[in-house]
N, C-alpha and C positions, 0 to 999 in steps of 0.2 A: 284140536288145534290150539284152543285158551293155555292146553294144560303145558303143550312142548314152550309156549311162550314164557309162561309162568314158570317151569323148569331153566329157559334160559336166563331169563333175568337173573333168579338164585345164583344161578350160576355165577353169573358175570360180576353179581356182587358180592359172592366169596371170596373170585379170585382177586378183584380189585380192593378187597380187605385183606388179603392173606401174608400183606410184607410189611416192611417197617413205614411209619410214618413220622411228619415234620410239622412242629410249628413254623407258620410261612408270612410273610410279611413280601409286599412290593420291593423289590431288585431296586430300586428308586432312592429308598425310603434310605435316611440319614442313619438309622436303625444296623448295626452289626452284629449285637449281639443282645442277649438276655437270658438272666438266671431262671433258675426253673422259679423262686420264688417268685416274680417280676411276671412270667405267665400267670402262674397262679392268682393273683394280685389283680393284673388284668382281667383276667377273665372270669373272677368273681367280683368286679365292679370296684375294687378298694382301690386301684390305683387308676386316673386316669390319662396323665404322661407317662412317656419315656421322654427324656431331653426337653426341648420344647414342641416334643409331637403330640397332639390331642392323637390318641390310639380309641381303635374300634373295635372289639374284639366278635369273632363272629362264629359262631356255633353249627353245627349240623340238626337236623331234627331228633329229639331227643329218640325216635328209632332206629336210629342207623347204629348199626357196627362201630362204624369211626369212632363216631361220640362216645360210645358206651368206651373204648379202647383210652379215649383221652381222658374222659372222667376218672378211669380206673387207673392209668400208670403216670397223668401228668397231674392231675387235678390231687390224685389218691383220695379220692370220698368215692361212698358209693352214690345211687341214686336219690335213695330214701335221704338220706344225711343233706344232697343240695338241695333237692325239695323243699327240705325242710330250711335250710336256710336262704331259700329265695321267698319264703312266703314271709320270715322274718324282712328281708328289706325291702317287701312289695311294701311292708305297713311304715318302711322310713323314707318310700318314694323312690326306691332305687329298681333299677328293671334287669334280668338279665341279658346277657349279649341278643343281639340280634339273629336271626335263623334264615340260613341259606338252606333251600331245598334240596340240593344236590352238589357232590364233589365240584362240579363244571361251574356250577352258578357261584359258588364261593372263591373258586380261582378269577373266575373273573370279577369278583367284587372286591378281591385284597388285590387283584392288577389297577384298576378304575379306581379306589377309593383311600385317599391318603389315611395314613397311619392303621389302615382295616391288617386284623391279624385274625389268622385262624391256622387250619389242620388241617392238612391232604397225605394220604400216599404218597411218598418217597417217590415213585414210580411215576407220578404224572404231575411233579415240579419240573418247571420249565427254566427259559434264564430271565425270564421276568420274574422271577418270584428267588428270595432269601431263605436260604434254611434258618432259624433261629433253635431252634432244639431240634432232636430227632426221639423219638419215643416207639 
């Protein structure tokens, strides 16, 4: 019985990674658009506005699919490469984004949390939420 469960969940989280994905920001937010560099910027700590918005940029756990997907076609580093430069700005007091456990818990922390920006499935952006890139 563990094993059909364990089967489904893989399941559910292939197919829930298997289409395109968005940088997403709150429907709210003053926020229309942003270059890929202005991501990137973000959510390796180097920039902390857009306009007069303090921005929060916010991560998946560094095991999930998504992330690995963003790191690799929006970030373009690989793993080894941010690692290594987050242990570089651990030592100049900088920290990297914050970590939502799951797709659902990250939707509703960029709904709930001004200027909070991250990454979902295409597929399960709503109309509270902004597309700002699509990857």
């Amino acid at each position: 019985m563990n094993i059909r469960i364990l089967i489904v969940l893989i399941l559910l989280e292939l197919s829930l990674f298997s289409g395109e994905y968005a940088v997403v920001i709150n429907s709210n937010s003053e926020i229309s658009k942003l270059s890929l560099k202005q991501i990137k910027d973000l959510f390796k700590i180097k920039r902390h506005f857009i306009e007069s918005v303090k921005m929060v940029p916010v991560n998946m756990p560094a095991t999930s699919m998504l992330r690995n997907e963003f790191e690799r076609k929006v970030l373009r580093i690989t793993r080894d490469k941010l690692n290594r430069y987050w242990i570089k700005q651990h030592y100049q007091g900088i920290s990297p984004p914050i970590i939502q456990s799951s797709g659902s818990s990250m939707k509703l922390f960029i709904k709930n949390v001004n200027g909070a920006i991250g990454y979902l499935p295409i597929s399960s952006v709503d109309s509270d939420l902004r597309i700002l890139y699509e990857f």
